[in-house]
MDAnalysis code that builds the backbone (N, CA, C; Angstrom):
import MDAnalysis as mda
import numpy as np

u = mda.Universe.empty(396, n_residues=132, atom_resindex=np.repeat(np.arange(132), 3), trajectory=True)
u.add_TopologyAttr("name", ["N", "CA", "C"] * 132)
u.add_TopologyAttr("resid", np.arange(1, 133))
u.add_TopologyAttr("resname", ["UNK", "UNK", "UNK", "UNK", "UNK", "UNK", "UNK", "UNK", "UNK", "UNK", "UNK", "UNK", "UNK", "UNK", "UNK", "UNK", "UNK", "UNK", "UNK", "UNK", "UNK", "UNK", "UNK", "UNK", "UNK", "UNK", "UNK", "UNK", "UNK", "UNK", "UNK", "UNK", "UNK", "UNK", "UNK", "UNK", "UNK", "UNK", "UNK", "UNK", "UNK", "UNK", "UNK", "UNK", "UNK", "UNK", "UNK", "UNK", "UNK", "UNK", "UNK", "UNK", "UNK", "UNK", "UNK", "UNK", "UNK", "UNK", "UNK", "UNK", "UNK", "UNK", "UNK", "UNK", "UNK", "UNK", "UNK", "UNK", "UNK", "UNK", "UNK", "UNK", "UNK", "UNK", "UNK", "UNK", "UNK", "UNK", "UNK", "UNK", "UNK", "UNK", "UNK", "UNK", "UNK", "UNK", "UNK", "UNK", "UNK", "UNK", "UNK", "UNK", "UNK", "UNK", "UNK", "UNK", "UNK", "UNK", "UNK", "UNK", "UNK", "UNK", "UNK", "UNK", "UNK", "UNK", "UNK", "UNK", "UNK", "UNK", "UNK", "UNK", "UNK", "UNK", "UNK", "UNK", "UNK", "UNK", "UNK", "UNK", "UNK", "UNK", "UNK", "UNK", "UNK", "UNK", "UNK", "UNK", "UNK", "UNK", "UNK", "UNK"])
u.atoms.positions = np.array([
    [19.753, 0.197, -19.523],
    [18.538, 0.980, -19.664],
    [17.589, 0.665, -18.503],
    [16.812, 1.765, -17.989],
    [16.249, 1.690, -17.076],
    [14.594, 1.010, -17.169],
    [13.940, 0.401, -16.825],
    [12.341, 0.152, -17.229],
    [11.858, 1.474, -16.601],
    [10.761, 1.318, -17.674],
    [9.844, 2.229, -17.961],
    [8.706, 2.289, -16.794],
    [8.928, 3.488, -15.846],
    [7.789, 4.250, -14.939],
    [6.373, 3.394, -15.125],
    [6.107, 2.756, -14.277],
    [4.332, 1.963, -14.131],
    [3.439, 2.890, -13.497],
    [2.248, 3.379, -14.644],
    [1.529, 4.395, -14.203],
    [0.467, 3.567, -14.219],
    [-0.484, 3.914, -12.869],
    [-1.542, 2.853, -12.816],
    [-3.370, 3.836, -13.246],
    [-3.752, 3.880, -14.480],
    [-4.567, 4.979, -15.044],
    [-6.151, 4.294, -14.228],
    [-6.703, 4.893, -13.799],
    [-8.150, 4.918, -12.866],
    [-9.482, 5.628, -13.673],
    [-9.807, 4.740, -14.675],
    [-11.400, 6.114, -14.970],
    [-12.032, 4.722, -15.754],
    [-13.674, 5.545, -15.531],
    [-14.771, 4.523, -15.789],
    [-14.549, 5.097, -17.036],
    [-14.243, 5.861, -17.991],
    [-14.212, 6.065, -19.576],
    [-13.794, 5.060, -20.525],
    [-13.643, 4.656, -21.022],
    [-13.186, 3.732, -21.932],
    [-12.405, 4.582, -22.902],
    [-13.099, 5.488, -23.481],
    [-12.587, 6.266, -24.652],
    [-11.353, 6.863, -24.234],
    [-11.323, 7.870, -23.147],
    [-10.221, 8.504, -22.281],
    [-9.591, 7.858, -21.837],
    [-9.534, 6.270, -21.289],
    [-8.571, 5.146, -20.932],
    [-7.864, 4.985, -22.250],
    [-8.417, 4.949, -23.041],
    [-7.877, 4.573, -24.303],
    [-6.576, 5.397, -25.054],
    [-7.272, 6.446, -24.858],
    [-6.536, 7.855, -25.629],
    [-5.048, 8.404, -24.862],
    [-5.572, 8.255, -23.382],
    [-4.772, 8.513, -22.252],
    [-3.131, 7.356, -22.161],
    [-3.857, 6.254, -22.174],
    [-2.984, 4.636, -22.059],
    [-1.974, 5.183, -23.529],
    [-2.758, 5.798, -24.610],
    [-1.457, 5.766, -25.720],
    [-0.558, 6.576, -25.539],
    [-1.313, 7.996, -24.742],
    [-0.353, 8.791, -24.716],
    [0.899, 8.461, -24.141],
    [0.719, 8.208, -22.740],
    [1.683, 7.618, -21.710],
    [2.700, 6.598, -22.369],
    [2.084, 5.414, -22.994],
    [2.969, 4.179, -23.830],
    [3.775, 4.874, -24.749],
    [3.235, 6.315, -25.130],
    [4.574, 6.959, -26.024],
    [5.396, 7.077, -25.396],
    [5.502, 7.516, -24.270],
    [6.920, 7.977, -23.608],
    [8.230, 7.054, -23.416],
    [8.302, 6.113, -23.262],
    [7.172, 4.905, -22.946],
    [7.004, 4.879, -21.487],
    [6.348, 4.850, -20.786],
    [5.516, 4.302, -19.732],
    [4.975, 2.888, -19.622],
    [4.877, 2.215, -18.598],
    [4.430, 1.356, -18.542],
    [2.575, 1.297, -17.822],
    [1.790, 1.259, -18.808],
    [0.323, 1.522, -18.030],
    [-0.637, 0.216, -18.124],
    [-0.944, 0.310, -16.762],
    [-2.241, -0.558, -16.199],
    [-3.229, 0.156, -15.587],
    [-4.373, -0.708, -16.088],
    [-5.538, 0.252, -15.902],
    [-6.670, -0.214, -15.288],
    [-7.537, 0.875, -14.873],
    [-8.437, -0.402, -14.039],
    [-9.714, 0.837, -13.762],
    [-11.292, 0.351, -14.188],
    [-12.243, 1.005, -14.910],
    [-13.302, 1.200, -13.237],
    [-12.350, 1.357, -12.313],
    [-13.145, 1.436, -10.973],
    [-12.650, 1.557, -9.965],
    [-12.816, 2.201, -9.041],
    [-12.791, 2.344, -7.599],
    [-11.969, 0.941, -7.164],
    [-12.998, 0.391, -6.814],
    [-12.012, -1.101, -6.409],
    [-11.582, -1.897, -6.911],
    [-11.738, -1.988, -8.405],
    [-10.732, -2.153, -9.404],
    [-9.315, -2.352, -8.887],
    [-9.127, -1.062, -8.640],
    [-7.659, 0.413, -8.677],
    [-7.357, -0.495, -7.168],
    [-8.404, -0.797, -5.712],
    [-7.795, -0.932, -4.903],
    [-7.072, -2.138, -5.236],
    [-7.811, -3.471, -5.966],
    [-7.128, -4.660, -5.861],
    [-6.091, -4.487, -6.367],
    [-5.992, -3.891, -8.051],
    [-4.917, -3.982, -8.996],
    [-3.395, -3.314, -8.457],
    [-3.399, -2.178, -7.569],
    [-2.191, -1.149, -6.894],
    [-1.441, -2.251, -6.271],
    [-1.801, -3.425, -5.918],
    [-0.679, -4.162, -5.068],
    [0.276, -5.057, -5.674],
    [-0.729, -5.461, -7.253],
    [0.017, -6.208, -8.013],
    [0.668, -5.535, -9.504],
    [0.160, -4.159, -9.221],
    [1.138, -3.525, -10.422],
    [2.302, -2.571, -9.917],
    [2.234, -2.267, -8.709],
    [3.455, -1.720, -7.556],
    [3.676, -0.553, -8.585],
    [2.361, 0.548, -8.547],
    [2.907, 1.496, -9.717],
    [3.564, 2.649, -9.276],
    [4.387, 3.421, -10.254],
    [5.005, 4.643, -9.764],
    [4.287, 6.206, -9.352],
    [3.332, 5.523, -10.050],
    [2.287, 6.789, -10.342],
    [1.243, 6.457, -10.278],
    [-0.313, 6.840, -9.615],
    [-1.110, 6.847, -10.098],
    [-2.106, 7.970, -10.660],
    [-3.211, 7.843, -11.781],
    [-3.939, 8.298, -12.382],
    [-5.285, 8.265, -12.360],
    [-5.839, 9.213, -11.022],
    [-7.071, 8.720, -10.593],
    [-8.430, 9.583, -10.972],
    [-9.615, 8.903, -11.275],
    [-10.844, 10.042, -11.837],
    [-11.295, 10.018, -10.479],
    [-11.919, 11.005, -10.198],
    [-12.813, 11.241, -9.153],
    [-14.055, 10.705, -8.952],
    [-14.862, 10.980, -10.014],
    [-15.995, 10.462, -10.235],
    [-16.518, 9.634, -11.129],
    [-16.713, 8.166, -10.310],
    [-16.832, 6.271, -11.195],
    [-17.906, 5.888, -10.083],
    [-18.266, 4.658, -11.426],
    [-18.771, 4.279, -10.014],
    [-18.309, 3.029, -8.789],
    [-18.993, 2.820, -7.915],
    [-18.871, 2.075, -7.142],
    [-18.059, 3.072, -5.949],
    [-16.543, 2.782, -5.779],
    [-15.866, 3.805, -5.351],
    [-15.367, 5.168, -5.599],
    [-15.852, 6.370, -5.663],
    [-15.339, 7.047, -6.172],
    [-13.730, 7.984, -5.748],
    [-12.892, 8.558, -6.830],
    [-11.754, 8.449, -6.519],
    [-11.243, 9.258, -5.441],
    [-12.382, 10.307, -4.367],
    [-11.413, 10.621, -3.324],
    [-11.423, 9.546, -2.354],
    [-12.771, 8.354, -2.302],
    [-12.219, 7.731, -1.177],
    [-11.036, 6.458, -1.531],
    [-11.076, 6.228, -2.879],
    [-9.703, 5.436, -3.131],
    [-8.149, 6.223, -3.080],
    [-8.469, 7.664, -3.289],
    [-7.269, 8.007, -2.341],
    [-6.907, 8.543, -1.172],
    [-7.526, 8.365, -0.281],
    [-7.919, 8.342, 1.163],
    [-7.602, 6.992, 1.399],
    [-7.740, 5.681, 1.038],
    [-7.428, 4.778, 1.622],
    [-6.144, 4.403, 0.691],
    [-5.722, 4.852, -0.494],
    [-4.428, 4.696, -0.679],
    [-2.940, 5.412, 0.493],
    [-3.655, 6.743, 0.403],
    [-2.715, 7.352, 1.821],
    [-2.623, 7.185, 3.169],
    [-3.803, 6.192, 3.683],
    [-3.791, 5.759, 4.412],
    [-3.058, 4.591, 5.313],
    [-2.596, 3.683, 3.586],
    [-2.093, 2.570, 3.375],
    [-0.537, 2.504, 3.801],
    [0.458, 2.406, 4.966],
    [2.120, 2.938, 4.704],
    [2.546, 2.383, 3.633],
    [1.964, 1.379, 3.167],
    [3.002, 0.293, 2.466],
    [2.563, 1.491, 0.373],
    [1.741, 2.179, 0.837],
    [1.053, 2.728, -0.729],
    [0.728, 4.007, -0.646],
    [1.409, 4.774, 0.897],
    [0.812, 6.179, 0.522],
    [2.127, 6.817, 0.098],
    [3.232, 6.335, -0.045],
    [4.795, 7.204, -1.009],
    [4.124, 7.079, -1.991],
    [3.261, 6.726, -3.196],
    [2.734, 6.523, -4.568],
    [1.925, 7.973, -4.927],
    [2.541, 8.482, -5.637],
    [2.094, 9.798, -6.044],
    [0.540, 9.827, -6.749],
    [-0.153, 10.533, -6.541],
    [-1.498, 10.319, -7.050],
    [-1.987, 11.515, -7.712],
    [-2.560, 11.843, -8.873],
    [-2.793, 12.804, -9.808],
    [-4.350, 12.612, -9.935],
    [-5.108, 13.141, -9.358],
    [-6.608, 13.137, -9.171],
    [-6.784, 13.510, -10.597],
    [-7.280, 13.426, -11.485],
    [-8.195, 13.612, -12.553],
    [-9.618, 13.864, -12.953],
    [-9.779, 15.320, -12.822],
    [-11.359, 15.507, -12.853],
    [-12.036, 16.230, -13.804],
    [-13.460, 16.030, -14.229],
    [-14.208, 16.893, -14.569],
    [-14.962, 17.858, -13.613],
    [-14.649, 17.970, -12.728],
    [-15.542, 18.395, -11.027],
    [-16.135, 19.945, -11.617],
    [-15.029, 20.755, -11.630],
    [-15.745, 22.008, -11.830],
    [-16.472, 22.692, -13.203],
    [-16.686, 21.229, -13.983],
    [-17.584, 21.456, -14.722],
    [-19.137, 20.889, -14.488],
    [-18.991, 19.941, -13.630],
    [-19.980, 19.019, -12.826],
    [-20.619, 19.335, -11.549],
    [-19.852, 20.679, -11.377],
    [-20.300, 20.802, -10.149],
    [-22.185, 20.939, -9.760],
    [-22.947, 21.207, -10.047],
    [-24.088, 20.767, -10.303],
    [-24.492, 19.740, -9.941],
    [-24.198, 18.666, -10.560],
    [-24.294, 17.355, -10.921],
    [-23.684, 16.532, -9.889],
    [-22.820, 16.949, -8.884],
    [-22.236, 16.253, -7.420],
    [-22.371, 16.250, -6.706],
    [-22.203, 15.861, -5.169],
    [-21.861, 16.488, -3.931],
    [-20.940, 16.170, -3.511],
    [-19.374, 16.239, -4.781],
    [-18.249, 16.469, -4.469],
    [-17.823, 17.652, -4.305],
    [-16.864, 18.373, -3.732],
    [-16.445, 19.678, -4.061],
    [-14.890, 19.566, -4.172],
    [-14.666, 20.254, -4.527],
    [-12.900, 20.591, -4.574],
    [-12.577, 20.578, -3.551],
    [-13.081, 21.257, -2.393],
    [-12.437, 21.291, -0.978],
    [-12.447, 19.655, -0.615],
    [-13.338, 19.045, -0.868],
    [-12.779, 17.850, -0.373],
    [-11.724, 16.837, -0.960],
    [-11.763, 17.049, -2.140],
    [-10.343, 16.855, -2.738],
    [-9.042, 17.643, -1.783],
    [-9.200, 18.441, -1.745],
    [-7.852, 19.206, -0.819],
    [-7.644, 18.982, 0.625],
    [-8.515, 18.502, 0.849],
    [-8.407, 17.949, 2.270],
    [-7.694, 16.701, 2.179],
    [-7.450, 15.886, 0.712],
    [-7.218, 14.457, 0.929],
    [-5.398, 14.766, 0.416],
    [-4.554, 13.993, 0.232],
    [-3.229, 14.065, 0.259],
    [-2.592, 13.826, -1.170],
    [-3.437, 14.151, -1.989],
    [-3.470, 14.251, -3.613],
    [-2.163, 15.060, -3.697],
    [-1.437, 14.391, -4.875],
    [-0.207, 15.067, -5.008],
    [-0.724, 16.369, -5.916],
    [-1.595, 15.987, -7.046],
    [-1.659, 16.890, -7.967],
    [-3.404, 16.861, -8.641],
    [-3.867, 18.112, -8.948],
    [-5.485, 18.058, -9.886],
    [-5.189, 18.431, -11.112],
    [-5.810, 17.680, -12.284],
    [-5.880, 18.110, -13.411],
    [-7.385, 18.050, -13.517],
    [-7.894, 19.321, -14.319],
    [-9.109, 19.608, -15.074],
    [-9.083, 18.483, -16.104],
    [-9.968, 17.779, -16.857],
    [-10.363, 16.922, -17.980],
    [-11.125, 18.540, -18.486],
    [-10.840, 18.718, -19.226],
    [-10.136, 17.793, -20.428],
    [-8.714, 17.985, -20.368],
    [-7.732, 17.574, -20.829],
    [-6.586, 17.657, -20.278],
    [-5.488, 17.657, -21.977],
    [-4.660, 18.717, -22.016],
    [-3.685, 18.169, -23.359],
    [-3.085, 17.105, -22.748],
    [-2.557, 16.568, -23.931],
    [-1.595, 15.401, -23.937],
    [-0.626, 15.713, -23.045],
    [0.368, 17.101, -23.414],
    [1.525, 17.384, -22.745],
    [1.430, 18.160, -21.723],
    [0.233, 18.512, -21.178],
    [0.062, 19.045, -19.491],
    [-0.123, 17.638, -18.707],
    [-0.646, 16.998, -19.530],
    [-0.609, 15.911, -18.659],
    [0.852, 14.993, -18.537],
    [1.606, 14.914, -19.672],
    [2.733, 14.219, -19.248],
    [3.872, 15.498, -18.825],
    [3.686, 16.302, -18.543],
    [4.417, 17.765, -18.023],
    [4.471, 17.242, -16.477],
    [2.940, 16.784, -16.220],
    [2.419, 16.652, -14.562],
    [3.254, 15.569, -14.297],
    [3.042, 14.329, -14.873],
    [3.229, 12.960, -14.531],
    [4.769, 12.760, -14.726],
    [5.504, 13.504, -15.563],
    [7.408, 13.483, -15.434],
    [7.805, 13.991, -14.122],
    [6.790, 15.723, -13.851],
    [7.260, 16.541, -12.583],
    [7.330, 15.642, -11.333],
    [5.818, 14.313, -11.135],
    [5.829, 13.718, -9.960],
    [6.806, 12.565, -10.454],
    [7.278, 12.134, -10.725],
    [7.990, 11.081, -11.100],
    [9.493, 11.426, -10.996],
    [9.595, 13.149, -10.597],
    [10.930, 13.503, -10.681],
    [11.801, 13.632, -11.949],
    [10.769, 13.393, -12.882],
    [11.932, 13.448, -14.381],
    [11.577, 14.870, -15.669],
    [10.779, 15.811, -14.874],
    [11.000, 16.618, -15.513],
    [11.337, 18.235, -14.930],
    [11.424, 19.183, -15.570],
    [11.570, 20.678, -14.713],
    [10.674, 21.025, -13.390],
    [11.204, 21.482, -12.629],
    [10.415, 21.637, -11.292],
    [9.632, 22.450, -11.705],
])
């Protein structure tokens, strides 16, 4: 038997870390998590994850420039990254935009709120284990 995919989950939520971490552990997945920007940078080297699961907007770092310096990284930019946002409901409230998300090397965007199974639909597709 093979071990279980290490998805490394990124958001200042607690509640949505929470809800999110069970979903994934159903599959089973293996998830580590980390409630920040540089959190996410220290923790990525010592959880060598398959996936990551990043919010955009936390504080301290927010998640396009932690994935900007994840793709930047050779040894960490093969690590698939699934931006996770509330943005275009926030838009107001930012001076993020989507375009700058698309400028960065994000494998994939999900809207929050997110079902359970669009989200593990996303996270099998980058992982290679589900329908193209």
């Amino acid at each position: 038997m093979t071990n279980p995919a290490k998805i490394l989950l990124v958001d200042d939520d607690p509640d949505f870390v929470e809800a999110t971490k069970i979903v994934l552990e159903s599959v089973p997945y293996e998830v580590a998590v980390a409630y920040d920007g540089d959190e996410a940078l220290r923790r990525v080297k010592d959880v060598d994850p398959d996936l990551i699961i990043l919010d955009i907007i936390m504080p301290e770092q927010h998640g396009f420039k932690v994935c900007e310096a994840l793709k930047s990284d050779p040894e960490l930019s093969e690590i698939p990254v699934i931006m996770l946002t509330s943005l275009s409901q926030r838009m107001g409230e930012t001076a993020f935009s989507l375009s700058d998300g698309m400028m960065l090397e994000a494998d994939d965007y999900v809207d929050k709120p997110v079902t359970p199974g669009e989200l593990l639909r996303r996270v099998q597709k980058l992982l290679g284990q589900g329908p193209e």
